[in-house]
C-alpha positions in Angstrom: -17.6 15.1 48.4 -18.6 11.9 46.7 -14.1 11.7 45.8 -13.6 12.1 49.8 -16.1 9.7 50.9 -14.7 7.2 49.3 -10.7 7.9 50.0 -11.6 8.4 53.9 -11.4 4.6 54.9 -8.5 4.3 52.9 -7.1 6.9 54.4 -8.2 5.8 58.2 -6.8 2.1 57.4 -3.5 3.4 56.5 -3.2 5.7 59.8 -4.7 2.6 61.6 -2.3 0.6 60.1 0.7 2.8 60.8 -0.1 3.3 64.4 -0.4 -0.8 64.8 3.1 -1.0 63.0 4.6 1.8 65.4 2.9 0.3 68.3 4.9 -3.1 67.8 8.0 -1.8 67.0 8.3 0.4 70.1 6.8 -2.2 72.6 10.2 -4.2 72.9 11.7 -0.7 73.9 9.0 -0.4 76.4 9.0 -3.8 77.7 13.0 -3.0 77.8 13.0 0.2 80.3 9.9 -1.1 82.1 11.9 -4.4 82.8 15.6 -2.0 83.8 12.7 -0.4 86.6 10.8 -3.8 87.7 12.5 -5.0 90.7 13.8 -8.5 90.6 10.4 -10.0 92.1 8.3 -8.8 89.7 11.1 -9.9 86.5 11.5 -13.3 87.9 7.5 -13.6 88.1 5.7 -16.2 86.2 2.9 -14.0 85.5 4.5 -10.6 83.6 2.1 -7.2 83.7 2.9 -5.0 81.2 3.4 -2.3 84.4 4.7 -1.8 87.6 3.8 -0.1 90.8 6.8 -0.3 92.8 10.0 1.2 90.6 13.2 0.9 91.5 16.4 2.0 90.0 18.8 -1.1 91.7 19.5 -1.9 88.4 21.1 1.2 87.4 22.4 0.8 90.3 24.4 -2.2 89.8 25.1 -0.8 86.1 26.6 2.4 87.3 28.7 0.3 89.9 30.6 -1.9 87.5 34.1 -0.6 87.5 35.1 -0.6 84.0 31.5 1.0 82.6 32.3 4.4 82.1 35.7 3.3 80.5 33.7 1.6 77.9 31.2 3.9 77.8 33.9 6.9 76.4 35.6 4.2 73.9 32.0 3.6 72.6 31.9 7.6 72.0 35.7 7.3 70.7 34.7 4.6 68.2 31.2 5.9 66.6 32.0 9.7 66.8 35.6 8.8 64.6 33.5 6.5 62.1 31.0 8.7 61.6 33.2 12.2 61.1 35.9 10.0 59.4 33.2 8.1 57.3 30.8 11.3 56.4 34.0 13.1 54.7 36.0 10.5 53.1 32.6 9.3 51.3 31.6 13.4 51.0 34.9 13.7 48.8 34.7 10.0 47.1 31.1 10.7 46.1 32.3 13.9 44.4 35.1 12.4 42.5 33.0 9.4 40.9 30.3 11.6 40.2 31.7 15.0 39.0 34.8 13.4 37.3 35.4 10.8 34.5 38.1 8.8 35.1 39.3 4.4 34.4 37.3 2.2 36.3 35.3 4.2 37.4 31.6 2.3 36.8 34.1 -1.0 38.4 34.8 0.9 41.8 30.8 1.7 42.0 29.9 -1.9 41.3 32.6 -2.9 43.8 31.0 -1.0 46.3 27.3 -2.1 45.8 28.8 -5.9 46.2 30.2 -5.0 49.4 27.2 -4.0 50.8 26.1 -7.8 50.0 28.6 -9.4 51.7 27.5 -10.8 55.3 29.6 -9.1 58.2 30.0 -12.5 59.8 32.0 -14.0 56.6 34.2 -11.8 57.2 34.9 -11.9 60.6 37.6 -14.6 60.5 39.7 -12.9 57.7 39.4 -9.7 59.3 40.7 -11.0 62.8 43.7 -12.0 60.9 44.6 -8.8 59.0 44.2 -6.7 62.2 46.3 -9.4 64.4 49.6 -9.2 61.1 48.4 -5.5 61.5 49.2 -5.1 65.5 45.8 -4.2 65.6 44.3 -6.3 68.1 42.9 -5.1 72.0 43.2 -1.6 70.1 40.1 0.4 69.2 41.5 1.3 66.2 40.5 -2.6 65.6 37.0 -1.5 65.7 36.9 2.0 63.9 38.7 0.6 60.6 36.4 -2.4 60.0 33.7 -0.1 60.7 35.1 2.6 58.5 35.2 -0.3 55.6 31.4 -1.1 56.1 29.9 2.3 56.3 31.9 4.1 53.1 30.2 2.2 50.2 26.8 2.9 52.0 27.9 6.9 52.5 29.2 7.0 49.0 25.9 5.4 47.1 23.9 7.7 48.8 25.9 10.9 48.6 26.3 10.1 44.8 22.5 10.9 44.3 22.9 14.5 46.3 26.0 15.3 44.5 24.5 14.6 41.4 21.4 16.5 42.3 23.8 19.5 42.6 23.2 21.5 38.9 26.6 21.7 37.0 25.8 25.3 36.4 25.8 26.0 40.0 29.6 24.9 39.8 30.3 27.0 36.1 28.5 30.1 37.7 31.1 29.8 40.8 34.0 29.4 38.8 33.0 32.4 36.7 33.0 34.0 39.3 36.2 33.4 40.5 35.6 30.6 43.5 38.6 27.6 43.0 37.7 24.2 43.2 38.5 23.8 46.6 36.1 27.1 47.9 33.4 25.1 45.7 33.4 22.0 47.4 33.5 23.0 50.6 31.9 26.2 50.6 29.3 25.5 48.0 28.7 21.8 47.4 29.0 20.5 50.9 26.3 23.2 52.9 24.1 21.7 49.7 25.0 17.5 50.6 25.1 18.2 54.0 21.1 16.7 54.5 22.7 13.4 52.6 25.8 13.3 55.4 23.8 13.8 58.4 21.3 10.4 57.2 24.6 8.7 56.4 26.0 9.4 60.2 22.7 8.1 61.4 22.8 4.4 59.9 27.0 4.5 60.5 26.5 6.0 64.2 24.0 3.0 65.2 25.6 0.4 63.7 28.6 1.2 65.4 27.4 1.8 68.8 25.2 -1.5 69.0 28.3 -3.5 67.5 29.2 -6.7 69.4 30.6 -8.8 66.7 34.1 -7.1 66.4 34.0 -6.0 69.9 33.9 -9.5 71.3 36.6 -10.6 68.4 38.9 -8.2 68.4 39.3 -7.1 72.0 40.5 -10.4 73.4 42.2 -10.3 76.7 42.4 -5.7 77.3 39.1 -5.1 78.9 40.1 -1.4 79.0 39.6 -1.0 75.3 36.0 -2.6 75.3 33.3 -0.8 74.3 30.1 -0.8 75.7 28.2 -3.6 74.1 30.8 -5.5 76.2 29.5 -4.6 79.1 26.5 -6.8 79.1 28.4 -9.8 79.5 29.2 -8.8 83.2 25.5 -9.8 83.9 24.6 -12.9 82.0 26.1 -15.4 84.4 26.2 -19.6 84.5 23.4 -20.2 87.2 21.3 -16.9 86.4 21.4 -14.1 84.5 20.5 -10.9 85.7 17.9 -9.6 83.8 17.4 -6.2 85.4 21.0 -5.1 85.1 20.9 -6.5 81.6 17.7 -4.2 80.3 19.0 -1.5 82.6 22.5 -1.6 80.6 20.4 -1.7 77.5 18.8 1.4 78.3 21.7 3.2 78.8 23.2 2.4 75.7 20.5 3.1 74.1 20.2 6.8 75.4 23.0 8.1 73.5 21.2 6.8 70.0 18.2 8.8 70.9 20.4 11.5 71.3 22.2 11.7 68.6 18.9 10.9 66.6 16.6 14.4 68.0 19.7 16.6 67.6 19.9 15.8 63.9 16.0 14.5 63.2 15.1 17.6 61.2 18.6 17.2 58.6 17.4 12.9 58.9 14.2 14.1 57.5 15.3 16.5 54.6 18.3 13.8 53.9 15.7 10.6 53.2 13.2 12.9 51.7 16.3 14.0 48.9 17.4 10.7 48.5 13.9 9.6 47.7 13.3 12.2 45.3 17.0 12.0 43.4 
């Protein structure tokens, strides 16, 4: 008794203090879809209320009416769904080499990885624009899937190392006793076991790519058609006054398709962290 007497306000500050941090990181999304609902009166007011008694949906309104948004919302889905499958299986079978195999340069390519992860995306903007314009790369999404692509891997492939690695090396012995090749192992075997570790990677390379501006604005330069949908924000910030409602309703709806993807796979999210944490 006296042992849970004393751990009890520890144990009510921390919930307290969890429920403070959650309460101010989800109040910009609030303010966000409360503001896509206000109508213009109550957005341009000087005095804000964190409410409103008169919704209306004439920003989605104008959102849905722009010509070109559904075309960039589908290139969006292009772009993140081919990082993320792309990403998840080429780091899946580079984590396996450099941790099941020994082979030259091995500890180099692992280093090299971890110092990518250091470099800021904006240095590289500028090089980048050139290699995809000598590349023919430009106003094409594959301009935005490769960079991408380069960003996630080392990411996927640090934190799939510690699941492989997790993986016993009797598990493999015992399956090629029993007559399983190489190949039924790894993707009968190994991968069901990793999977948890590819479905957290997806999550970080699935938002990342979906919220991307950066390249978007660099690399698409004169064919709207392959824009994605961070683009399409630009249609309401205008030189005499932005439109605020169409802006946070926009914001909303790209932010659906995060929330999404993040419930269908929240259980595997859970199980992945909680593995890497452990390894």
């Amino acid at each position: 008794m006296r042992t849970l007497r004393i751990r009890k306000p520890w144990r009510l500050a921390a919930e307290a203090s969890a429920l403070l941090i959650a309460v101010v990181v989800a109040f910009p999304l609030y303010w966000m879809v409360l503001s896509a609902f206000k109508p213009a009166g109550e957005i341009e007011s000087t005095e804000p209320r964190p409410w409103t008694l008169s919704p209306s949906l004439e920003s989605f309104r104008r959102v849905f009416q722009q010509e070109e948004f559904g075309r960039y919302f589908v290139n969006s889905l292009i772009v993140a769904g081919t990082v993320v499958i792309v990403s998840a299986l080429v780091a899946f079978l580079a984590a396996t080499a450099v941790t099941r195999f020994r082979f030259r340069f091995r500890t180099t390519l692992l280093i090299m990885f971890l110092v990518a992860q250091m470099v800021p995306v904006e240095a590289l903007t500028i090089p980048l624009f050139f290699l995809m314009r000598d590349f023919g790369q430009l106003n094409t999404l594959g301009s935005l899937i490769l960079p991408h692509l380069a960003f996630s891997l080392p990411f996927a492939v640090w934190m799939l190392r510690g699941f492989v690695k997790a993986v016993p090396e009797a598990l493999e012995e015992a399956a090629y006793l029993d007559g399983a090749s190489r190949s039924r192992f790894l993707w009968q075997i190994l991968f069901p076991l990793v999977f948890p570790g590819l479905v957290a990677t997806s999550v970080f390379s699935f938002i990342s790519t979906w919220n991307d501006f950066l390249f978007a604005k660099s690399f698409i330069i004169s064919d709207t058609s392959q824009s994605t949908l961070p683009m399409a924000l630009l249609v309401f910030f205008k030189p005499d006054e932005n439109d605020w409602g169409g802006i946070m309703a926009a914001s909303t709806v790209m932010t659906i398709p995060v929330l999404v993807f993040f419930v269908l796979v929240q259980r595997r999210l859970v199980s992945g962290l909680g593995g890497a944490v452990k390894d």
